[in-house]
Chimera marker file (.cmm) of the C-alpha trace (Angstrom):
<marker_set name="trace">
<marker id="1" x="11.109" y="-15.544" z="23.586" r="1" g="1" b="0" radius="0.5"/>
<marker id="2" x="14.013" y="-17.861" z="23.286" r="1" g="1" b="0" radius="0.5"/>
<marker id="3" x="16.151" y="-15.810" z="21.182" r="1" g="1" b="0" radius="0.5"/>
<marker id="4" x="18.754" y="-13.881" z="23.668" r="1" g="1" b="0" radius="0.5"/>
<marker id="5" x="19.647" y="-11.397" z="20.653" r="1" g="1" b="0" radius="0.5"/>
<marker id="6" x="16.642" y="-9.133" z="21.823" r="1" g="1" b="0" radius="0.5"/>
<marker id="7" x="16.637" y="-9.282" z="25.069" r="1" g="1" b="0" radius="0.5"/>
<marker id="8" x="18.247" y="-5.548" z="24.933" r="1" g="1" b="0" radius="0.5"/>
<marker id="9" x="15.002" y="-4.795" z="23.984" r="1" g="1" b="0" radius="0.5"/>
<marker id="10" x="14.175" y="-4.749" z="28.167" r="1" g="1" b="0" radius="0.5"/>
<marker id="11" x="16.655" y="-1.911" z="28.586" r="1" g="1" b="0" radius="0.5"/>
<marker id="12" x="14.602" y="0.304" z="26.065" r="1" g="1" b="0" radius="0.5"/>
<marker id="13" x="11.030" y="2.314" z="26.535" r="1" g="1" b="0" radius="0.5"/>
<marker id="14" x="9.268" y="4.846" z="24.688" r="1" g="1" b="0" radius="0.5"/>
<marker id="15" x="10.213" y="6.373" z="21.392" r="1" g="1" b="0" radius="0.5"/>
<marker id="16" x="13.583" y="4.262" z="21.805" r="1" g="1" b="0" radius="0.5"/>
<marker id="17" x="11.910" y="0.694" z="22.199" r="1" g="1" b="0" radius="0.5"/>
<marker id="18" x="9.302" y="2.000" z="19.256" r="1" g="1" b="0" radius="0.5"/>
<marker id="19" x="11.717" y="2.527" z="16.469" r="1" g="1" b="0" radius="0.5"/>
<marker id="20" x="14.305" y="-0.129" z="17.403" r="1" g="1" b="0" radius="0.5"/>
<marker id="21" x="11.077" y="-2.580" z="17.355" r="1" g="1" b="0" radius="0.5"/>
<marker id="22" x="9.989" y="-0.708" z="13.612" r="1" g="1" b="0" radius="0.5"/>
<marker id="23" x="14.123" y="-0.656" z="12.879" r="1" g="1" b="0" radius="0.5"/>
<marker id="24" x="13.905" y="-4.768" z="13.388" r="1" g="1" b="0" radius="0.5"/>
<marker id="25" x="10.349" y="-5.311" z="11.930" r="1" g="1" b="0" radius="0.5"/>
<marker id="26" x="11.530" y="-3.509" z="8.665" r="1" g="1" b="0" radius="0.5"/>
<marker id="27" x="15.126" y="-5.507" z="8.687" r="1" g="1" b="0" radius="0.5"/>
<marker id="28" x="14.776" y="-8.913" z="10.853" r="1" g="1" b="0" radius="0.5"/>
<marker id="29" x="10.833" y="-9.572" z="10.052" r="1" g="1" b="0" radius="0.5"/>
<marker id="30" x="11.274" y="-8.777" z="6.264" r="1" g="1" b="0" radius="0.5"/>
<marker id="31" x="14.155" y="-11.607" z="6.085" r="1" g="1" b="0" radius="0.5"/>
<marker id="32" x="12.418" y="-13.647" z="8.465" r="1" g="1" b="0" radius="0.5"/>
<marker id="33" x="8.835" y="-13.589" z="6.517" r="1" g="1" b="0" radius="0.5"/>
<marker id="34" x="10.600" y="-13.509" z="2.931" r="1" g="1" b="0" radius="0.5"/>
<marker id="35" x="12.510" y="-16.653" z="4.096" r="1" g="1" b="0" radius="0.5"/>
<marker id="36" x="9.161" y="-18.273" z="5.512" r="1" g="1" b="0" radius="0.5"/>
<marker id="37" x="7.123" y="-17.614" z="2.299" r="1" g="1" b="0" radius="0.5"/>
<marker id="38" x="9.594" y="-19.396" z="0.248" r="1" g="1" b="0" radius="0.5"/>
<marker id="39" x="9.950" y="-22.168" z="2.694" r="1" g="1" b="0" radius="0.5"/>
<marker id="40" x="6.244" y="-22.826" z="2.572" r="1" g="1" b="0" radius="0.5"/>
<marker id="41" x="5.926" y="-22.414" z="-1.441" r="1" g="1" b="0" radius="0.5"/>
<marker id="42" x="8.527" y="-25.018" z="-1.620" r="1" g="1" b="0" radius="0.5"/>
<marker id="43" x="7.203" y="-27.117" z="0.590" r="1" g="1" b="0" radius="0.5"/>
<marker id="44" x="4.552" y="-29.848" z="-1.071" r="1" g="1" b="0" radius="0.5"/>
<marker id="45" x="2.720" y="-31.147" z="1.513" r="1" g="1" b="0" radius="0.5"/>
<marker id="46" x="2.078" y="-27.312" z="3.247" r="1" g="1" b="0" radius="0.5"/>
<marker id="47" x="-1.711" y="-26.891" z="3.050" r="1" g="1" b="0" radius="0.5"/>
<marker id="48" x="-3.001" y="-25.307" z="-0.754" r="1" g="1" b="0" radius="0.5"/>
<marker id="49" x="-3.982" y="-22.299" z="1.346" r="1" g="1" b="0" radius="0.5"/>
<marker id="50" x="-0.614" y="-21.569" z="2.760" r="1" g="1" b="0" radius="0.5"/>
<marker id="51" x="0.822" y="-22.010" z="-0.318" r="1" g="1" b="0" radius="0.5"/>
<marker id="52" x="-1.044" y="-19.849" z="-1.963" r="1" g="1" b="0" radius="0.5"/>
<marker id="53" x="-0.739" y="-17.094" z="0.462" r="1" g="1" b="0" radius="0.5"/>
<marker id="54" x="2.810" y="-17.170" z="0.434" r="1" g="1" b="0" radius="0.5"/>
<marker id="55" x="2.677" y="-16.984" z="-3.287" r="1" g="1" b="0" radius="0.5"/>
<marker id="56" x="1.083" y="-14.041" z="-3.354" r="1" g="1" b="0" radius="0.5"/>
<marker id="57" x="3.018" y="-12.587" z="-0.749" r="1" g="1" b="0" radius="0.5"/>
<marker id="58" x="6.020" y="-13.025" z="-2.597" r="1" g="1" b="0" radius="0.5"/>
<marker id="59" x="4.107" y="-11.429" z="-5.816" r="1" g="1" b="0" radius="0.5"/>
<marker id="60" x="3.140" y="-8.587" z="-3.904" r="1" g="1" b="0" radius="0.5"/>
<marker id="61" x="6.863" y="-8.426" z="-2.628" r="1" g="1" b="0" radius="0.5"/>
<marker id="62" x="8.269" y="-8.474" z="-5.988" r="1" g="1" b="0" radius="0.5"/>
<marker id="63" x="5.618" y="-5.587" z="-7.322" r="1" g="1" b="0" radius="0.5"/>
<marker id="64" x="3.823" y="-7.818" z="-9.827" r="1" g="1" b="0" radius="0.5"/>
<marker id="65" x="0.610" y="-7.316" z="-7.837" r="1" g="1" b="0" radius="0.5"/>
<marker id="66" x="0.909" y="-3.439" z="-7.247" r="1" g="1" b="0" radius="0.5"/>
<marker id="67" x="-1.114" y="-2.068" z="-9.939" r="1" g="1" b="0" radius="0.5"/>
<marker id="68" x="1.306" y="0.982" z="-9.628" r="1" g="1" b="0" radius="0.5"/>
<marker id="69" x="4.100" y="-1.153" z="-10.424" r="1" g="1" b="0" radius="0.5"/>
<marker id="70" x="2.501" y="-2.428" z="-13.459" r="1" g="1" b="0" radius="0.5"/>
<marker id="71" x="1.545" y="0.987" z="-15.055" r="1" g="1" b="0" radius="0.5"/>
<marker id="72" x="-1.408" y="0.494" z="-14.361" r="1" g="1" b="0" radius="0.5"/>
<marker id="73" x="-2.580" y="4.061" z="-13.900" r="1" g="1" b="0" radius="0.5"/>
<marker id="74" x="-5.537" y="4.603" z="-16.589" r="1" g="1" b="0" radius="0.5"/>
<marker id="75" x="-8.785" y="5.022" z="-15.063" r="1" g="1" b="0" radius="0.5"/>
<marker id="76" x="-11.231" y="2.592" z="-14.612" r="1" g="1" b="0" radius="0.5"/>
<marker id="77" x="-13.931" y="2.236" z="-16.963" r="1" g="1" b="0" radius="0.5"/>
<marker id="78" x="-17.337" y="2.990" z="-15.528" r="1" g="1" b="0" radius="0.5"/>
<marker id="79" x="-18.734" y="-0.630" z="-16.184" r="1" g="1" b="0" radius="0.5"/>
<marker id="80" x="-15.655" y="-2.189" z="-14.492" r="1" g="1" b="0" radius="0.5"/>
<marker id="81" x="-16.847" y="-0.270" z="-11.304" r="1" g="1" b="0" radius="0.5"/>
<marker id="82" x="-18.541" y="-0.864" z="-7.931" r="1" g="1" b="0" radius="0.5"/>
<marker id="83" x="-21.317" y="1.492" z="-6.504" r="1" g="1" b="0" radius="0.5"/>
<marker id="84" x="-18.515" y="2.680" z="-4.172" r="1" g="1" b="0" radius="0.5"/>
<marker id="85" x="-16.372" y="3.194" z="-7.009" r="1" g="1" b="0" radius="0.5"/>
<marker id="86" x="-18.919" y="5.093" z="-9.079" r="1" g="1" b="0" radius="0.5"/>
<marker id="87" x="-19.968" y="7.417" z="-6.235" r="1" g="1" b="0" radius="0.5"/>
<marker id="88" x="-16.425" y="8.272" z="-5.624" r="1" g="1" b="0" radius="0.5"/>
<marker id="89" x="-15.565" y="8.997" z="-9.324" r="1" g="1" b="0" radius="0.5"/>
<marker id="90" x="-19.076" y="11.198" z="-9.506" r="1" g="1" b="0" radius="0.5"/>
<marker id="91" x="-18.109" y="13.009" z="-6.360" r="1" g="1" b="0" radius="0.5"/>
<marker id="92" x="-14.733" y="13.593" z="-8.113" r="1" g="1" b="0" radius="0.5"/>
<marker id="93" x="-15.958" y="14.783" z="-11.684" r="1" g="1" b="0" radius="0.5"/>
<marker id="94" x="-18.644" y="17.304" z="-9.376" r="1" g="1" b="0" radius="0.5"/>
<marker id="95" x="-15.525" y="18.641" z="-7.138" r="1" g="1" b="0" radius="0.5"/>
<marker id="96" x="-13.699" y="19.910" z="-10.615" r="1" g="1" b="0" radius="0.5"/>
<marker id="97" x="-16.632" y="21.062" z="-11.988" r="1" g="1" b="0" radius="0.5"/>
<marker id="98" x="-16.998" y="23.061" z="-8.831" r="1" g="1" b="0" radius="0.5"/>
<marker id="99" x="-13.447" y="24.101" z="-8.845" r="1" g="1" b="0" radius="0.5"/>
<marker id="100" x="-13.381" y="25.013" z="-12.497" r="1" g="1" b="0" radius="0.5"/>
<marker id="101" x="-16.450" y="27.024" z="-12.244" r="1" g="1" b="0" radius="0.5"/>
<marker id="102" x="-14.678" y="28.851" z="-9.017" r="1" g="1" b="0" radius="0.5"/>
<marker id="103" x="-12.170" y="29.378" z="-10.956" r="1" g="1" b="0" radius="0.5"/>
<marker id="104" x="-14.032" y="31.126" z="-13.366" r="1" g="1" b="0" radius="0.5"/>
<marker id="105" x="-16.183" y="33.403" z="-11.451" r="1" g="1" b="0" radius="0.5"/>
<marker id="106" x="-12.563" y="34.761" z="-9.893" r="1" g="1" b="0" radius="0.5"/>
<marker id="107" x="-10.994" y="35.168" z="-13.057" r="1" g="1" b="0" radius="0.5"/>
<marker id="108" x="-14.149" y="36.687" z="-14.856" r="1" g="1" b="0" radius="0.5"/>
<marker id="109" x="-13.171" y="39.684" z="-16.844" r="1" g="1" b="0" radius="0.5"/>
<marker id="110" x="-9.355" y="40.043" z="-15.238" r="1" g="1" b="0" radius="0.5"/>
<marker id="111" x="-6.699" y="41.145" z="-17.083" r="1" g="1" b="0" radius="0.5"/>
<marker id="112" x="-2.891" y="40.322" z="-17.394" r="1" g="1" b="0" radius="0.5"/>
<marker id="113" x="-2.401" y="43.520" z="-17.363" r="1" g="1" b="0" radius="0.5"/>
<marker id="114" x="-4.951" y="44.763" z="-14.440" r="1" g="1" b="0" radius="0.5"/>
<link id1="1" id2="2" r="1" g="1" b="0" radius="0.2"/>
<link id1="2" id2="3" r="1" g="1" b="0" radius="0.2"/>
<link id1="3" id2="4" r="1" g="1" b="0" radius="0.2"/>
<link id1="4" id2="5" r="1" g="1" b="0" radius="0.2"/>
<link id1="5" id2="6" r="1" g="1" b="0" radius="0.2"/>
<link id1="6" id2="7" r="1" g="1" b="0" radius="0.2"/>
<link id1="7" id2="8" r="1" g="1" b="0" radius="0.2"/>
<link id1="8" id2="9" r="1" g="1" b="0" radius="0.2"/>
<link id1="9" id2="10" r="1" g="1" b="0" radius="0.2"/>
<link id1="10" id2="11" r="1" g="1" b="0" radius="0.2"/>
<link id1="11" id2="12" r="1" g="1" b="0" radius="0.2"/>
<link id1="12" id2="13" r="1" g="1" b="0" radius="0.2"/>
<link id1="13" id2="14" r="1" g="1" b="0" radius="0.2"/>
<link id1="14" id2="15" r="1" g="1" b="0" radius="0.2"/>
<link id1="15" id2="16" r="1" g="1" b="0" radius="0.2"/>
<link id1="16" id2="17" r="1" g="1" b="0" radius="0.2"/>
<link id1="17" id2="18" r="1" g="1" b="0" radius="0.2"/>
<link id1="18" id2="19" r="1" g="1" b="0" radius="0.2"/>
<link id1="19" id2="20" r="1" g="1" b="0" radius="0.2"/>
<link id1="20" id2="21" r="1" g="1" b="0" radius="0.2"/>
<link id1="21" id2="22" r="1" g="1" b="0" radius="0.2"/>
<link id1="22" id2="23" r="1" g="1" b="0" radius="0.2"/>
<link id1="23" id2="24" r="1" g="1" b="0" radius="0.2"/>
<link id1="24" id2="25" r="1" g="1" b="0" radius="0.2"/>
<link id1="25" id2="26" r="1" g="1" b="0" radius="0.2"/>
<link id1="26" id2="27" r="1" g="1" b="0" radius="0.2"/>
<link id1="27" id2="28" r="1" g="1" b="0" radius="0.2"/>
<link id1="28" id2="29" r="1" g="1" b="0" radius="0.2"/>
<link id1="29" id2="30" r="1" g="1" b="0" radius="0.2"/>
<link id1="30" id2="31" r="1" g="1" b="0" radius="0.2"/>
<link id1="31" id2="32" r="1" g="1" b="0" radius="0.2"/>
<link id1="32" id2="33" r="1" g="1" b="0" radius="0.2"/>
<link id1="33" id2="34" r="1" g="1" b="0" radius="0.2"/>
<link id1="34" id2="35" r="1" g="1" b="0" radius="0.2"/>
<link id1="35" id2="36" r="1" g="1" b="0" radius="0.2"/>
<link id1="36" id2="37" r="1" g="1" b="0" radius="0.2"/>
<link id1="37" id2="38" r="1" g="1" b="0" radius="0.2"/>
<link id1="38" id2="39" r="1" g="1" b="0" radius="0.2"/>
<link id1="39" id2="40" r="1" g="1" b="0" radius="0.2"/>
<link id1="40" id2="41" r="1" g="1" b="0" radius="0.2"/>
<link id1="41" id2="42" r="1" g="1" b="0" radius="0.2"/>
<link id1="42" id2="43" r="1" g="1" b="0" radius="0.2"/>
<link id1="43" id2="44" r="1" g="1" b="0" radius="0.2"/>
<link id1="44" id2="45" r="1" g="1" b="0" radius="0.2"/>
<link id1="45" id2="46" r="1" g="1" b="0" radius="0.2"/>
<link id1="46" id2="47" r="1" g="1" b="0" radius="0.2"/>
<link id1="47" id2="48" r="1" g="1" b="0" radius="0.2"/>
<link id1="48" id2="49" r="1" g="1" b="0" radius="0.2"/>
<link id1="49" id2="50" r="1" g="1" b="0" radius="0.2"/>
<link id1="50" id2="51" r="1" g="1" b="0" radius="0.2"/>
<link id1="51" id2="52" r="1" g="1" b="0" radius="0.2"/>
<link id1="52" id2="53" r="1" g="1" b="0" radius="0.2"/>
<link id1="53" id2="54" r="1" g="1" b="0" radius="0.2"/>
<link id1="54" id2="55" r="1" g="1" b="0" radius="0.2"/>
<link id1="55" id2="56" r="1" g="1" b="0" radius="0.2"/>
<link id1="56" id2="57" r="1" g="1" b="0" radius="0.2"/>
<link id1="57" id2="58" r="1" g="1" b="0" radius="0.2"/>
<link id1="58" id2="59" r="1" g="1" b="0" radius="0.2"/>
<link id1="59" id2="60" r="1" g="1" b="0" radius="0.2"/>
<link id1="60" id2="61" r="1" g="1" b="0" radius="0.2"/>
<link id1="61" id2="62" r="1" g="1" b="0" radius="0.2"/>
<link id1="62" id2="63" r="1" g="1" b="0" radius="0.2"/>
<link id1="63" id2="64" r="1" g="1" b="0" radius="0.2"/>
<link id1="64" id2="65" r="1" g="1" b="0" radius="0.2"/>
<link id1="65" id2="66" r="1" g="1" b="0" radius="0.2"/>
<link id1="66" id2="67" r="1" g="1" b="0" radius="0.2"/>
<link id1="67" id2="68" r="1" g="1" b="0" radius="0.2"/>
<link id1="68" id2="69" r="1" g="1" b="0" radius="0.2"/>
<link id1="69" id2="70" r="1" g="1" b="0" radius="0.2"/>
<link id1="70" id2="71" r="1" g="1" b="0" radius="0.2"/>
<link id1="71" id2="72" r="1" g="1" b="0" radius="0.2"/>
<link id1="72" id2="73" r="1" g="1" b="0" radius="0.2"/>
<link id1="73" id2="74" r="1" g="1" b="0" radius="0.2"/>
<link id1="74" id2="75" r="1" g="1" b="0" radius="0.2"/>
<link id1="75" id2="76" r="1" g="1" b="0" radius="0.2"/>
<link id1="76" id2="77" r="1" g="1" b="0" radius="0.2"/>
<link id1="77" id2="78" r="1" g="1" b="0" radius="0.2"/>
<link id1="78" id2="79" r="1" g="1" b="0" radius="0.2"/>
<link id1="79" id2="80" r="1" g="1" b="0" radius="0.2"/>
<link id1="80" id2="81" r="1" g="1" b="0" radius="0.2"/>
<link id1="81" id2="82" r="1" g="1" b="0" radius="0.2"/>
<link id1="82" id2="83" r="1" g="1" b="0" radius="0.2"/>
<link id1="83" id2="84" r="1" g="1" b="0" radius="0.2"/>
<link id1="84" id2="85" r="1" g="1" b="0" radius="0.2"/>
<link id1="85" id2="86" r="1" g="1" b="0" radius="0.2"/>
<link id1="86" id2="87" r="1" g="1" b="0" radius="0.2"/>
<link id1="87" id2="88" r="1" g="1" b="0" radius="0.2"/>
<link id1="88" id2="89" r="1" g="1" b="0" radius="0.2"/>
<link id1="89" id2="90" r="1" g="1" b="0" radius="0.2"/>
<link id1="90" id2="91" r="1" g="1" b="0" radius="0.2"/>
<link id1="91" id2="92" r="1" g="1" b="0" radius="0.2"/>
<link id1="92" id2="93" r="1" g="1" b="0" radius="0.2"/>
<link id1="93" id2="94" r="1" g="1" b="0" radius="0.2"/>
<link id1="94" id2="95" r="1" g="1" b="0" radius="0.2"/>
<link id1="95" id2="96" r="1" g="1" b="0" radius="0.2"/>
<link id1="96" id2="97" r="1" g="1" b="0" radius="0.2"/>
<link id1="97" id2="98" r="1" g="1" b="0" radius="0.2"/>
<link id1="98" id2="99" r="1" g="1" b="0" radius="0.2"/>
<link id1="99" id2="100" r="1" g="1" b="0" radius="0.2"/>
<link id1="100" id2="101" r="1" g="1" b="0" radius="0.2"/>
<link id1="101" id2="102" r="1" g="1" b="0" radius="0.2"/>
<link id1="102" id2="103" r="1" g="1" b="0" radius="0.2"/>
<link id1="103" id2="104" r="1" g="1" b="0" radius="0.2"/>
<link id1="104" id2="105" r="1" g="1" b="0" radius="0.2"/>
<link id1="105" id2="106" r="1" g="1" b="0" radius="0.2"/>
<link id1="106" id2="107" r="1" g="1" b="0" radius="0.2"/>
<link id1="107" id2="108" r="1" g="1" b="0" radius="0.2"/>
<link id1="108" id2="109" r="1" g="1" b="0" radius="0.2"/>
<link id1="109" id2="110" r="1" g="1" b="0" radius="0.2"/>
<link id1="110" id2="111" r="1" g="1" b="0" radius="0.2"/>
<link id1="111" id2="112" r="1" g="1" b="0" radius="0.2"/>
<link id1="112" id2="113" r="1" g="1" b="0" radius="0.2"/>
<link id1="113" id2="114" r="1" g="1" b="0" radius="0.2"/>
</marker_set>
């Protein structure tokens, strides 16, 4: 490495030299990669598929291509599905039904006032 800033990084180990490394991943990398995206989206003659990677990673960055950012949050419709979708969403209707009907049979003929 020819940056000298980090070479404190040889006096840490363990749980110190893990979180300063996640501290500087989180702070220095962000910049770092945010700074590199926009260099390579701006740069014409960078290959189609870098461009378009760093795109994307700056749509991602910015939330446009987190469905949770978009409201996104109705359910899929069944059509729109895979088979790993559907078995998932069929595993999750039976899991209620089971829970409802547990539900039920616990309840059954109890009172408020019991």
């Amino acid at each position: 490495m020819s940056d000298n800033s980090y070479r404190y990084l040889d006096d840490l180990d363990g749980d110190a030299l893990r979180a300063e490394i996640i501290r500087l991943a989180r702070t220095d990398g962000i910049r770092e990669a945010f700074r590199s995206a926009i260099s390579i989206c701006r740069d014409s003659k960078a290959p189609a598929q870098a461009r378009s990677n760093a795109q994307r990673t700056l749509l991602t960055i910015g939330g446009l291509l987190d469905h949770r950012d978009r409201g996104d949050d109705a359910k899929k419709d069944p059509a729109e599905m895979d088979g790993v979708e559907l078995q998932a969403e069929v595993e999750r209707i039976m899991r209620e039904g089971r829970e409802r009907s547990t539900v039920r049979r616990l309840t059954a003929g109890a009172s408020a006032f019991d």
